[in-house]
N, C-alpha and C positions, 0 to 999 in steps of 0.2 A: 700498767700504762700511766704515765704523768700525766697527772692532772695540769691544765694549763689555760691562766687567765690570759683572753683575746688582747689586752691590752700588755701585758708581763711581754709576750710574744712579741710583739711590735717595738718594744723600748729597748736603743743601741744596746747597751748595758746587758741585755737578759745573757745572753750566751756567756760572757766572761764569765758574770756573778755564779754560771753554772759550773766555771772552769773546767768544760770539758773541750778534749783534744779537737783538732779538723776531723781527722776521721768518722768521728762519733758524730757529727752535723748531721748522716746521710738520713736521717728520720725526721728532718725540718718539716720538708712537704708534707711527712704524713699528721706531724703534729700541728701541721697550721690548715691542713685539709678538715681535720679532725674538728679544730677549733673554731675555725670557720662556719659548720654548719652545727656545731650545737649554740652556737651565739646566739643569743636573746634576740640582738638585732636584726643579725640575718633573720630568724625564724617572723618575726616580726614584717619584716621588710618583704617574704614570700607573702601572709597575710594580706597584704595592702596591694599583692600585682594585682590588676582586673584581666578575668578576661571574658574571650568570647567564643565565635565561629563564624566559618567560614559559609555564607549564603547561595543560592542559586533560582530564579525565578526568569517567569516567562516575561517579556517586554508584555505589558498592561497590567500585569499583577500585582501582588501587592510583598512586600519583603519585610519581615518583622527583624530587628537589629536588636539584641538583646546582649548588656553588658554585666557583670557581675564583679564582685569584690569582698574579700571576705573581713577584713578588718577597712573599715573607711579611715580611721584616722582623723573623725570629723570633718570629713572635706566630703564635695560632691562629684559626683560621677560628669563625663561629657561626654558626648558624640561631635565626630567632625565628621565632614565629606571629604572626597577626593583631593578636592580645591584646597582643605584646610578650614572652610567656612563653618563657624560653628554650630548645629543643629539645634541641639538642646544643652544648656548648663543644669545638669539636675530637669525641674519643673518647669525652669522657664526656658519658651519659644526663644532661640536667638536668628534665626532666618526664616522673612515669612516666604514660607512655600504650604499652602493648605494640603499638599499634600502628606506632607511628614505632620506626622501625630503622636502624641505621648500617649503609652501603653503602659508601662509602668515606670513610678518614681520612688524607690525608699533610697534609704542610708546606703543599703548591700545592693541594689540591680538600677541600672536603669536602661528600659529598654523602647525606641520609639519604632513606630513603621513608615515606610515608605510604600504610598498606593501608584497605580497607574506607571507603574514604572517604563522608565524610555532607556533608552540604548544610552544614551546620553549619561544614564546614571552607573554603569557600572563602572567598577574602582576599589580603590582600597579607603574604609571608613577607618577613623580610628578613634578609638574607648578611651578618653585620659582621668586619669584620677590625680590631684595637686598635691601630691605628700610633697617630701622632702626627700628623695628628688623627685621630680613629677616622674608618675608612669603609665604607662600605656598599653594599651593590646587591638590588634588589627582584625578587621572584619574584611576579607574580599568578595564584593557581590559580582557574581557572575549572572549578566543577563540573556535570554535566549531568547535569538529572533525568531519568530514566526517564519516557516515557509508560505509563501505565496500558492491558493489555488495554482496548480502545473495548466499551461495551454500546450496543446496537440496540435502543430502542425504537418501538415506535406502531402494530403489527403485531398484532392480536386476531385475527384473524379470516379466513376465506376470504374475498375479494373476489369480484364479478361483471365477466365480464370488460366492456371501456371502464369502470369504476369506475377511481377516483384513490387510490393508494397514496401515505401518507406518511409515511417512515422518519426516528429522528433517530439521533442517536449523538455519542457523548463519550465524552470520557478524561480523565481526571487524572493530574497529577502531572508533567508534563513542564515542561521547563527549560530553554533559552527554551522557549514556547510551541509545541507541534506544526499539523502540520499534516493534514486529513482528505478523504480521496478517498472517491467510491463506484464502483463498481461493478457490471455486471446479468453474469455468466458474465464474457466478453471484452470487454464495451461499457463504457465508462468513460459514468457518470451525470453529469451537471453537477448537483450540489448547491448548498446554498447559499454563500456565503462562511462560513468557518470563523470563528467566534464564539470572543472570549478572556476570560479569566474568571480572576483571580486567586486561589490557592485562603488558606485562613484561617494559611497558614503562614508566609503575605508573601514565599516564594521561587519554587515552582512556581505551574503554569497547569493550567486545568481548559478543553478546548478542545470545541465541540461544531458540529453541524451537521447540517443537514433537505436534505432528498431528495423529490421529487414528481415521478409518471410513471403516465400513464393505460394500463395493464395488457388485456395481450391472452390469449386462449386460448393462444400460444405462451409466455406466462411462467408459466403452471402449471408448479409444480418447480424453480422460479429460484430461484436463489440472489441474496440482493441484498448486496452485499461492502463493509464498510469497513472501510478502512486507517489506521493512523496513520503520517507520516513522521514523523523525526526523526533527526538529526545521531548521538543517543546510537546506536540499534538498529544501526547501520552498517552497513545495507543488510536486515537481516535482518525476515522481513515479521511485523508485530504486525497482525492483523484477526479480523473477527468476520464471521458471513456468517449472513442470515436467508432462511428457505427460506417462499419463496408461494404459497400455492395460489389457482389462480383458476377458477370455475364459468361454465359455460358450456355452452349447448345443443349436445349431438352432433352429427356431421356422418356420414356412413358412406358406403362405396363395397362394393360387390361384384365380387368377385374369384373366378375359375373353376378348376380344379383337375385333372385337367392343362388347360393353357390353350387345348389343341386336339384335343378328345378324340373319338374314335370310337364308332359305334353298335355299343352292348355293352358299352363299358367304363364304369368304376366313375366318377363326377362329384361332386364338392364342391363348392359355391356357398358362400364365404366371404363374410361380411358382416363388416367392418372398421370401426373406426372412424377417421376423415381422421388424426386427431388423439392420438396414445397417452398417456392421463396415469394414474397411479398413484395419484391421487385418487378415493378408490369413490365420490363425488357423481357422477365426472365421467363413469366408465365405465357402461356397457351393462349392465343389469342381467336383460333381458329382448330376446329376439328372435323376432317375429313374422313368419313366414313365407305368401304368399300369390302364386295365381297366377292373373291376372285370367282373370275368365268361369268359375274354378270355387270352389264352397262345400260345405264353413266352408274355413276359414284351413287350410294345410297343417300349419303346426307352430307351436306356441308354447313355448320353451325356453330354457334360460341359454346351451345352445350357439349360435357361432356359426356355424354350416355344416347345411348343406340337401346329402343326401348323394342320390344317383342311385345304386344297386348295380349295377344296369344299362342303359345311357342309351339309347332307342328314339325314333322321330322323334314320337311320341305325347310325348313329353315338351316339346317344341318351344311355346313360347309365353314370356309376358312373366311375369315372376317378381319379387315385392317383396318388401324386407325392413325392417321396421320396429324399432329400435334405442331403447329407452326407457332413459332414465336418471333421476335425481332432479331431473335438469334440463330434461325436455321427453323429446320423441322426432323423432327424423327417419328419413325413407322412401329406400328406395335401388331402384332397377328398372334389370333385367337383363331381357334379351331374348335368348332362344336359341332358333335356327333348326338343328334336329339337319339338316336335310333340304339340305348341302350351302351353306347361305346365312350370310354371315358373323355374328358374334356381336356383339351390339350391346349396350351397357346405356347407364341416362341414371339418375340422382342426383337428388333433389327433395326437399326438407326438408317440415315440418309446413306450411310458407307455401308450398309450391306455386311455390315461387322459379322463376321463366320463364328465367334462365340456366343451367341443366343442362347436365353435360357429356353430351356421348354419344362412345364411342371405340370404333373400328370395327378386331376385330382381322383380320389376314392371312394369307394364307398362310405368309409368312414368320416367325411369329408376334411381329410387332411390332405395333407403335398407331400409328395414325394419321388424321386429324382432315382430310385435305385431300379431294381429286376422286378419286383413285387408287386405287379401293378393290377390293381385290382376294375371292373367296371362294374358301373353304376348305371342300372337300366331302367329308363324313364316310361 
């Protein structure tokens, strides 16, 4: 390969003095490619580029700008802003902002922070070093807006249960744009597609989204959950959670106390409701006690329990409890045989509903619903 001085290569003259044809030109490129990067000055001139990287930081934090250079050239490092406005020359302050602060200053790095940072601040900062020619290298801070706590509206009121709940919910202020989940306890909702919205500051997003689901006696008490993601929170949960009540006609079961009690001893007959809510529409306000074939009503009270002091086979027949709330009433019928025969009850709402349980208990004092029915003699 010819050797070939950078300068020899550049001067009118060289090619003649080489007297070689046009033809034989075709290896110009590679011998001035060639030449070009093992030149003293290029390799020189790579030494003295500065550079850097590219940042990312949450709006209030704080972003360290860090420049580097490996040959200075005896000259000092800068940082500028967006504006152009110059930050630091080397050591010295050139813009007072007490927020920007020198972090480090030698011959090879200079690198300052930026604390408290605002939306305001993100851009392209730029590294210069003053050789001959000046050079430079760029820093683009990307700043990340905060989501806004999410508000839940659309929620007035108790619902009946099968009624259709429809929840919304937004947030502002996030940067890019966030993203909105819902969900019921542990069940993730399928909401809408999250809605984006620029807000009047021409930087953040205002991000929103709706929720619909037909509501059962089991969601009385629900919490319905939304969340906001986002890159800024990192990982930490932003949500709001709206609590529902839903109305709906009582259900009750009767339940015996001790569950296999003897002639003489003391009996409870508990009247429960299927379903426990914490909602006084929803609870029992009234308990009417009755035992067919005999008149008036045995008891009518807020307690739930039909007490026996001392339980005799005269006690023995079908016994109802009637459970009234602001939302209807339903009937529960227990059936007890003191006289050695097992103890039966069967369930029946104000509609007389024809699928009643009956559960037949045993001697071993379990439940069971099959052929094998065993009694239990007191």
């Amino acid at each position: 390969m010819i050797s070939l001085d950078f300068r020899d290569v550049l001067s009118p003259g060289y090619w003649q003095e080489q007297d070689l044809e046009l033809g034989t030109l075709a290896p110009l490129d590679e011998a001035l490619s060639s030449t070009v990067w093992s030149s003293p000055d290029m390799l020189a001139s790579q030494d003295s580029q500065p550079w850097t990287s590219d940042e990312t930081v949450v709006a209030g934090g704080t972003v360290v700008l860090k420049c580097q250079v490996k040959d200075h050239e005896d000259s000092s490092l800068q940082w500028s802003n967006p504006a152009q406005q110059t930050l630091y020359f080397g050591e010295k302050r050139a813009l007072r902002d007490n927020r920007i602060q020198l972090v480090s200053s030698t011959p090879h790095e200079l690198s300052i922070s930026i604390s408290n940072v605002a939306l305001a601040d993100e851009g392209e900062y730029t590294c210069s070093i003053f050789t001959m020619p000046v050079r430079t290298a760029k820093s683009l801070v990307t700043v990340l807006g905060i989501p806004q706590k999410p508000i839940i509206t659309g929620y007035k009121s108790s619902l009946r249960e099968k009624e259709t709940a429809t929840l919304n919910c937004q947030s502002s202020g996030s940067k890019p744009a966030a993203q909105l989940t819902w969900r019921k306890g542990d069940q993730e909702l399928h909401g809408e597609q999250t809605r984006v919205q620029e807000d009047p500051n021409g930087k953040t997003f205002t991000v929103s989204s709706s929720v619909s689901f037909q509501v059962t006696r089991e969601d009385d008490g629900a919490s319905i959950v939304c969340s906001v993601n986002h890159e800024s929170l990192k990982g930490a949960d932003r949500s709001t959670s709206q609590r529902i009540e839903v109305l709906y006609t009582p259900t009750a079961m009767i339940r015996p106390e001790p569950a296999h009690p003897r002639e003489g001893q003391k009996l409870l007959l508990h009247c429960h409701p299927e379903h426990f809510s914490s909602f006084y529409l929803n609870s029992p306000q009234q308990y009417l006690w009755v035992k067919e074939g005999s008149e008036p009503p045995l008891k009518m009270t807020q307690e739930s329990a039909l007490i026996f002091p001392f339980l005799n086979k005269s006690d023995s027949g079908t016994y109802g409890c009637t459970a009234t709330s602001n939302m209807g009433s339903y009937t529960a019928y227990f059936t007890l045989n003191v006289n050695g025969t097992y103890l039966t009850h069967e369930a029946k709402g104000s509609d007389d509903a024809p699928d009643a349980d009956t559960a037949i208990i045993n001697a071993e004092g379990g439940q069971s619903g099959g052929d094998d029915k065993k009694e239990y003699f007191i």
